[in-house]
C-alpha positions as CSV (number, residue, x, y, z in Angstrom):
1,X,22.9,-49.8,-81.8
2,X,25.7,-47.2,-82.0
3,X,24.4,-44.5,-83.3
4,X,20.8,-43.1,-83.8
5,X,19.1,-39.8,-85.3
6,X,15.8,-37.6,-83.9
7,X,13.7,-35.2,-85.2
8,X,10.8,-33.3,-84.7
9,X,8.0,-33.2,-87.6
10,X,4.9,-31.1,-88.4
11,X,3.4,-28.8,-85.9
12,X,5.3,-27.5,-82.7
13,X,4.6,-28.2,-79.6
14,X,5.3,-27.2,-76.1
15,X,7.8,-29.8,-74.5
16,X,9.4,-31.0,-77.7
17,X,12.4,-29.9,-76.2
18,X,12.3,-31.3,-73.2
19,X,11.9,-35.1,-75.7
20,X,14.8,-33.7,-77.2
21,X,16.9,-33.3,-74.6
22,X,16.0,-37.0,-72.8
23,X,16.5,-39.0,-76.2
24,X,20.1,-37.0,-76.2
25,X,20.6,-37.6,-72.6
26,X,19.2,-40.9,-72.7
27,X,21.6,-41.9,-75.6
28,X,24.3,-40.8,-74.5
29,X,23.8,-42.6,-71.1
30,X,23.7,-45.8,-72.5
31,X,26.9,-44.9,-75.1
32,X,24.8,-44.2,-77.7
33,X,25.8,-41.4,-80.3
34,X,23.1,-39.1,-81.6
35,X,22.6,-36.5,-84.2
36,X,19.9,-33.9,-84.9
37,X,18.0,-33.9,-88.2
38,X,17.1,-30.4,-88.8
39,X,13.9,-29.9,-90.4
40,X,12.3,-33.3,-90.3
41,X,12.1,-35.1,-92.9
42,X,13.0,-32.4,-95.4
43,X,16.4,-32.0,-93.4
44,X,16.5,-35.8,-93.5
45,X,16.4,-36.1,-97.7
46,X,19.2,-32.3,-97.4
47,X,21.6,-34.0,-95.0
48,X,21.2,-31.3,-92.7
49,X,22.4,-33.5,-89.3
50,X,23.8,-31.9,-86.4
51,X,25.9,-34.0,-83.8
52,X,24.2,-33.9,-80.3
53,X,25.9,-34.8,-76.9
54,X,24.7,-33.6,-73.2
55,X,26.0,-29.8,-73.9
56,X,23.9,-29.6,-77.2
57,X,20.4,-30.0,-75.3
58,X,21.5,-27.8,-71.7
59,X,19.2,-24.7,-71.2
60,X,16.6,-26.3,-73.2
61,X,14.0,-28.1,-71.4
62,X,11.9,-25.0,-70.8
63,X,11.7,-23.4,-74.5
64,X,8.6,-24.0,-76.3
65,X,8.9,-24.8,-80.2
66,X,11.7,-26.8,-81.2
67,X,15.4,-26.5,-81.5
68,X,15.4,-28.9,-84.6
69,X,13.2,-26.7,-86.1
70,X,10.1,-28.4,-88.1
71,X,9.0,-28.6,-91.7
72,X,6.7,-30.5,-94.1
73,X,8.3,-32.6,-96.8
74,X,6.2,-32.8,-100.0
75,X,9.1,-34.7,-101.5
76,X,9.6,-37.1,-98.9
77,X,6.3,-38.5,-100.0
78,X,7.8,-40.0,-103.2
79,X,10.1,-43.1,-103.1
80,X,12.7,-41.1,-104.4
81,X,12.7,-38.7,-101.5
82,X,12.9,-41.2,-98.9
83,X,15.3,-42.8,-101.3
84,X,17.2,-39.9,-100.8
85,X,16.6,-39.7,-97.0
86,X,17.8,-43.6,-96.9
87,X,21.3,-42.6,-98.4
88,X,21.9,-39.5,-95.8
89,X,21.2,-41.7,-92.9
90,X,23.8,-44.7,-93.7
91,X,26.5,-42.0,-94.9
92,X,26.1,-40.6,-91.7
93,X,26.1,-44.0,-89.9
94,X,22.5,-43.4,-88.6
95,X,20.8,-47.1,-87.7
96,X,17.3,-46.3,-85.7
97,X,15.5,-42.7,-85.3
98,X,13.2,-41.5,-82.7
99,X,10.5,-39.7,-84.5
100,X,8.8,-36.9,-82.4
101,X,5.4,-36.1,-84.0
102,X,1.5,-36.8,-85.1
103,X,0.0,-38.6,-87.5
104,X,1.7,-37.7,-90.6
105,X,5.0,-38.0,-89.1
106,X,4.4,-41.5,-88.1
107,X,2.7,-42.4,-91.2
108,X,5.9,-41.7,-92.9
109,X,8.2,-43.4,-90.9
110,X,5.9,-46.8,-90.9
111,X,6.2,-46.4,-95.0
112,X,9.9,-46.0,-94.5
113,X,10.6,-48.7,-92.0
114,X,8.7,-50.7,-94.5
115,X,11.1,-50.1,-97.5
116,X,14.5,-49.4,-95.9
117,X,14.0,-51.4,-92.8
118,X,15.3,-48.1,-90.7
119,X,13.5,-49.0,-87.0
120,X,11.9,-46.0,-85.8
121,X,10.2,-45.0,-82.2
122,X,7.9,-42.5,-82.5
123,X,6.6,-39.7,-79.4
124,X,3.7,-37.9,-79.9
125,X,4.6,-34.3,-79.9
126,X,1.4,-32.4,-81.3
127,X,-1.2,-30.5,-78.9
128,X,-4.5,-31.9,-80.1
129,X,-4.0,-34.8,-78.3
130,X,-5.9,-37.2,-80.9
131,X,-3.1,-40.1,-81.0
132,X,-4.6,-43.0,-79.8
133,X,-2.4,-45.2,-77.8
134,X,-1.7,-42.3,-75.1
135,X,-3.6,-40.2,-72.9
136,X,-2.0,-37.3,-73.6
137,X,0.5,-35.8,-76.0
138,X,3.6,-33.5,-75.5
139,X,2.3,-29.8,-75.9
140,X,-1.6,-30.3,-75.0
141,X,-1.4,-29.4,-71.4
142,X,0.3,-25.9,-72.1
143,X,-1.7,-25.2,-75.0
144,X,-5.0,-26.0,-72.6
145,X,-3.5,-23.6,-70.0
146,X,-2.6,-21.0,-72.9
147,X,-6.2,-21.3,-74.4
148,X,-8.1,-21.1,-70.9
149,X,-5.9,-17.9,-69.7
150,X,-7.0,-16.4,-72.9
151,X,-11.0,-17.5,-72.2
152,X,-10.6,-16.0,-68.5
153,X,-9.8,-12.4,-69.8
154,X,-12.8,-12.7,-72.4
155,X,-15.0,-13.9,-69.5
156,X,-13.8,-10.4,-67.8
157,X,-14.8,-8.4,-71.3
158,X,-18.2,-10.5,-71.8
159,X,-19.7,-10.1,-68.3
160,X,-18.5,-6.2,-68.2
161,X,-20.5,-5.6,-71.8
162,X,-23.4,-8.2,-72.1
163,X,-21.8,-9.8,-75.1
164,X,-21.7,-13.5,-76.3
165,X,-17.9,-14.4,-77.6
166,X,-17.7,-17.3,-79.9
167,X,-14.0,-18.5,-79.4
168,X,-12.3,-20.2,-81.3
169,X,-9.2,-22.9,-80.5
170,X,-7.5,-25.7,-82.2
171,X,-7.9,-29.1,-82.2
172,X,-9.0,-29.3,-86.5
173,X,-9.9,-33.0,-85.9
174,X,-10.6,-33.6,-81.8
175,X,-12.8,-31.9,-79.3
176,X,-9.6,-32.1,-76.6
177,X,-8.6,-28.8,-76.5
178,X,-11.9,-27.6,-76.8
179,X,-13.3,-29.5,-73.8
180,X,-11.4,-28.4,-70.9
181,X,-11.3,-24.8,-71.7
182,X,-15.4,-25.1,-71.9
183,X,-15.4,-26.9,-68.4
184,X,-12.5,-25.0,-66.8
185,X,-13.4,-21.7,-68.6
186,X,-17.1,-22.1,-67.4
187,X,-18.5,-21.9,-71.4
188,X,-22.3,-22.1,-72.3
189,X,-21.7,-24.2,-75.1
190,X,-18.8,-26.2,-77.1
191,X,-18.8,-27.0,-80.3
192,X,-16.7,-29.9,-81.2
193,X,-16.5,-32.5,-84.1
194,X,-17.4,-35.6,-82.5
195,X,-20.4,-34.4,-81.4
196,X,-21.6,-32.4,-84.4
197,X,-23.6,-29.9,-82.7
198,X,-26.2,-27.7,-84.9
199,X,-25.7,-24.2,-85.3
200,X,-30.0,-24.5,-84.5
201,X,-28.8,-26.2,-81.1
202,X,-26.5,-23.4,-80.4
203,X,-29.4,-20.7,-80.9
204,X,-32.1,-22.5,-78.8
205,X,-29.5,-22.8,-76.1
206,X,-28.9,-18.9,-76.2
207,X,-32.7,-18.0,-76.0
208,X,-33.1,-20.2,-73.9
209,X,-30.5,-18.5,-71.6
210,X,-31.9,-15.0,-72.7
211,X,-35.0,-15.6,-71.7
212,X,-33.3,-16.5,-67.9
213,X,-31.9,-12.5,-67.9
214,X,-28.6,-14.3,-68.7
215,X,-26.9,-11.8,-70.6
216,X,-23.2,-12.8,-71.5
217,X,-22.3,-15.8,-72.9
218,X,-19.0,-18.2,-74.1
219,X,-19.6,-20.5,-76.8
220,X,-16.2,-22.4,-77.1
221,X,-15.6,-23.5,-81.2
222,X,-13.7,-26.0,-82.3
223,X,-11.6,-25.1,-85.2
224,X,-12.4,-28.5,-87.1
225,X,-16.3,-28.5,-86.2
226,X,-18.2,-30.0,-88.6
227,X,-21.3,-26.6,-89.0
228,X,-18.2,-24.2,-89.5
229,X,-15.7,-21.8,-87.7
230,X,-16.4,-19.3,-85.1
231,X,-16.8,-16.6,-87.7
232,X,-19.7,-18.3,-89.9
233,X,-21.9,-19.3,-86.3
234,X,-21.3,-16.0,-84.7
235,X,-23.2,-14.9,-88.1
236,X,-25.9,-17.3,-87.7
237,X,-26.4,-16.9,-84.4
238,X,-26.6,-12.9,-84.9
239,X,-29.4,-13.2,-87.7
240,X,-31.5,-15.4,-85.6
241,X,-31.1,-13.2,-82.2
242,X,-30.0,-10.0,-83.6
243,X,-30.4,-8.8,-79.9
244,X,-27.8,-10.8,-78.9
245,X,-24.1,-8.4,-79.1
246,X,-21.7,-11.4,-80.5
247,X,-17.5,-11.0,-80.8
248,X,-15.7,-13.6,-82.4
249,X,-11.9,-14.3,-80.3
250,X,-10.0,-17.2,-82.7
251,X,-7.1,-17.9,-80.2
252,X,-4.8,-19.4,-82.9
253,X,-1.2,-20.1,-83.0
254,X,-0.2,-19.2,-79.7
255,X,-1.8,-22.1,-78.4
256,X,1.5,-23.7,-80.2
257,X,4.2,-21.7,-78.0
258,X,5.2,-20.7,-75.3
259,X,7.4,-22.0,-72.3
260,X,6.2,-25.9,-71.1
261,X,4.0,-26.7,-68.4
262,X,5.3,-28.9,-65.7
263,X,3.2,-31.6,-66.8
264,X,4.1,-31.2,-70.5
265,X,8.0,-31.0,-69.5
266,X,7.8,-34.4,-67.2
267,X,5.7,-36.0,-70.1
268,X,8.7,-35.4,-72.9
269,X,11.0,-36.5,-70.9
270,X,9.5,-39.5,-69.9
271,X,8.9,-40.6,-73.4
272,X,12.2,-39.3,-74.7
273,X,13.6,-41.8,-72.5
274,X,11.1,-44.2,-73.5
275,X,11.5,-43.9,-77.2
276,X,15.4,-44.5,-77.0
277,X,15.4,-47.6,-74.7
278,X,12.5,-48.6,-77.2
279,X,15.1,-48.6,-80.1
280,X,17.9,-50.0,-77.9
281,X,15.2,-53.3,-77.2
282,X,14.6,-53.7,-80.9
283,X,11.4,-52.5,-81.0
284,X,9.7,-50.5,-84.3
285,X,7.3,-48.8,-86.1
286,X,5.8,-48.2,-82.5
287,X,5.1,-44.9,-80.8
288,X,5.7,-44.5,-76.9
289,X,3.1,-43.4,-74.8
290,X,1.4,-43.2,-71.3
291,X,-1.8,-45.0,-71.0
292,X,-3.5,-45.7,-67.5
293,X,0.1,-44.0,-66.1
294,X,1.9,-46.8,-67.3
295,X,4.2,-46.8,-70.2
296,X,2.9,-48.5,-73.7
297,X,4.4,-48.8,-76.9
298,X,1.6,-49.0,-79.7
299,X,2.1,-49.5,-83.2
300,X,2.0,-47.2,-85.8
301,X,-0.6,-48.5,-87.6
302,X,-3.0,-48.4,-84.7
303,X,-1.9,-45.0,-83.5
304,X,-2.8,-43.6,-87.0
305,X,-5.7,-45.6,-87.9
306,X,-7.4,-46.3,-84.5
307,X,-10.2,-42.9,-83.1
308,X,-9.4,-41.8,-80.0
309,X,-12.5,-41.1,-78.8
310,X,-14.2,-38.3,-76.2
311,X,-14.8,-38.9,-72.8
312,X,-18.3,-38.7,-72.6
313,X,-18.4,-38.0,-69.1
314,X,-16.4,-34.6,-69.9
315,X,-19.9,-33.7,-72.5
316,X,-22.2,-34.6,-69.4
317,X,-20.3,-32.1,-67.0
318,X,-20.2,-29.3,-69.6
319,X,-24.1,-30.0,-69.7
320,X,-24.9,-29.8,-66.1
321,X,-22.5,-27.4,-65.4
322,X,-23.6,-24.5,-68.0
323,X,-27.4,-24.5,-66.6
């Protein structure tokens, strides 16, 4: 393989960079040439390609967001799109791409491995960290850390004024954000969508608390939980114990940014290296990943069809340790 393409698709994520810069480096160790695709797949089906080399990716390992910038590609989900991405990659020589992504980035390489036979490794770059066939993905560390420093100054604001916060963080299908910030951020209550948790749960637990002269409260949300956001249970909470002084705090997109943890840096690099001796092997349709601490390559259909599921040890501690 002489020459191979990598992009970054869908939502950004702390340490993409650092992927980026080890599938450059990586390639270029090996005598490999690689170019850019801006945009993802929507750059792909444009032609926008950018040649790479060790220069390209200096002073980049400790950005957050993306230097190939990201997009979703409404087109690329017709045959004639990927058609259209097909031809750009052989005019520009392109034979294998390293995919850094989630699930919809990898569903759309596996369709167009399938019909242009273009081998693709994928990474998981995305900070839910819902991909099964790794314990972690590139960006969830930092946006843990992000969320929970936010959580510590509302702790400060709910203790000083009696109030119960409802926060609310990402994760729109997984409890993994969620989870540590309850545990780390010492929460009453988390709300995720594997558990399904009832708002009437969430009210008992409060009174029950109340009635201990407990008087401030975190009840961490779950953007994708199944009873609603943090807006519509603060409401049902308040009309069942209008005594009770909620906020609502919905941490949003700055979970997505912001300069890589440590963790989240050694993790892209490690699979950027990964994903490129993955191509240079002849392996496809496979994402990279760290299971156990070992590497893995698991194939796309698994990663996007397969639950990762919650540690239910993790629900236990935030059980005993909210009494």
């Amino acid at each position: 393989m002489k020459r191979i393409g990598v992009f970054t698709s869908g939502g950004d994520s702390p340490g993409m960079n650092a992927a980026i810069r080890a599938v450059v480096r990586t390639a270029t160790y090996h005598g490999i040439e690689v170019y850019g695709i801006m945009r993802g797949y929507s750059g792909m089906i444009k032609g926008e390609f950018v040649r790479l080399d060790s220069a390209s990716v200096s002073n980049t390992v400790q950005k957050g967001g993306t230097i190939l910038k990201s997009a979703r590609s409404q087109k690329f989900m017709t045959k004639e799109g990927r058609q259209q991405a097909f031809d750009q990659l052989v005019n520009h020589g392109i034979e294998g791409l390293v995919a850094i992504g989630g699930n919809g980035t990898f569903t759309g390489a596996m369709i167009f491995e399938e019909e242009f036979g273009i081998p693709t490794v994928g990474a998981p770059g995305t900070i839910d960290n819902d991909l099964f066939g790794t314990d972690y993905t590139i960006g969830y560390d930092t946006a843990v850390n992000t969320a929970l420093e936010c959580i510590d100054k509302i702790r400060d604001t709910a203790d000083s004024h009696d109030r119960c916060f409802f926060v609310e963080v990402m994760g729109r299908d997984s409890g993994y954000i969620a989870i540590p910030c309850a545990i780390g951020g010492g929460a009453e209550i988390v709300m995720i969508p594997e558990t399904q948790m009832s708002v009437d749960v969430v009210i008992e637990t409060l009174q029950s608390g109340w009635r201990r002269s407990k008087t401030s409260f975190i009840v961490i949300v779950a953007e994708g939980e199944e009873e609603g956001n943090a807006t519509h249970t603060a409401a049902r909470v308040k009309e069942a114990i209008p005594q009770l002084d909620t906020r609502v705090t919905v941490i949003g997109h700055i979970q997505r940014g912001g300069s890589p943890t440590a963790a989240d840096r050694l993790l892209g690099s490690q699979i950027g290296i990964a994903a490129v001796e993955g191509l240079m092997n002849g392996m496809r349709n496979v994402m990279a990943g760290i299971v156990d601490r070992k590497l893995v390559y698991t194939p796309f259909v698994d990663t996007i069809n397969k639950k990762k599921l919650i540690n239910q040890s993790f629900m236990r501690m935030v059980e005993i340790l909210s009494v």
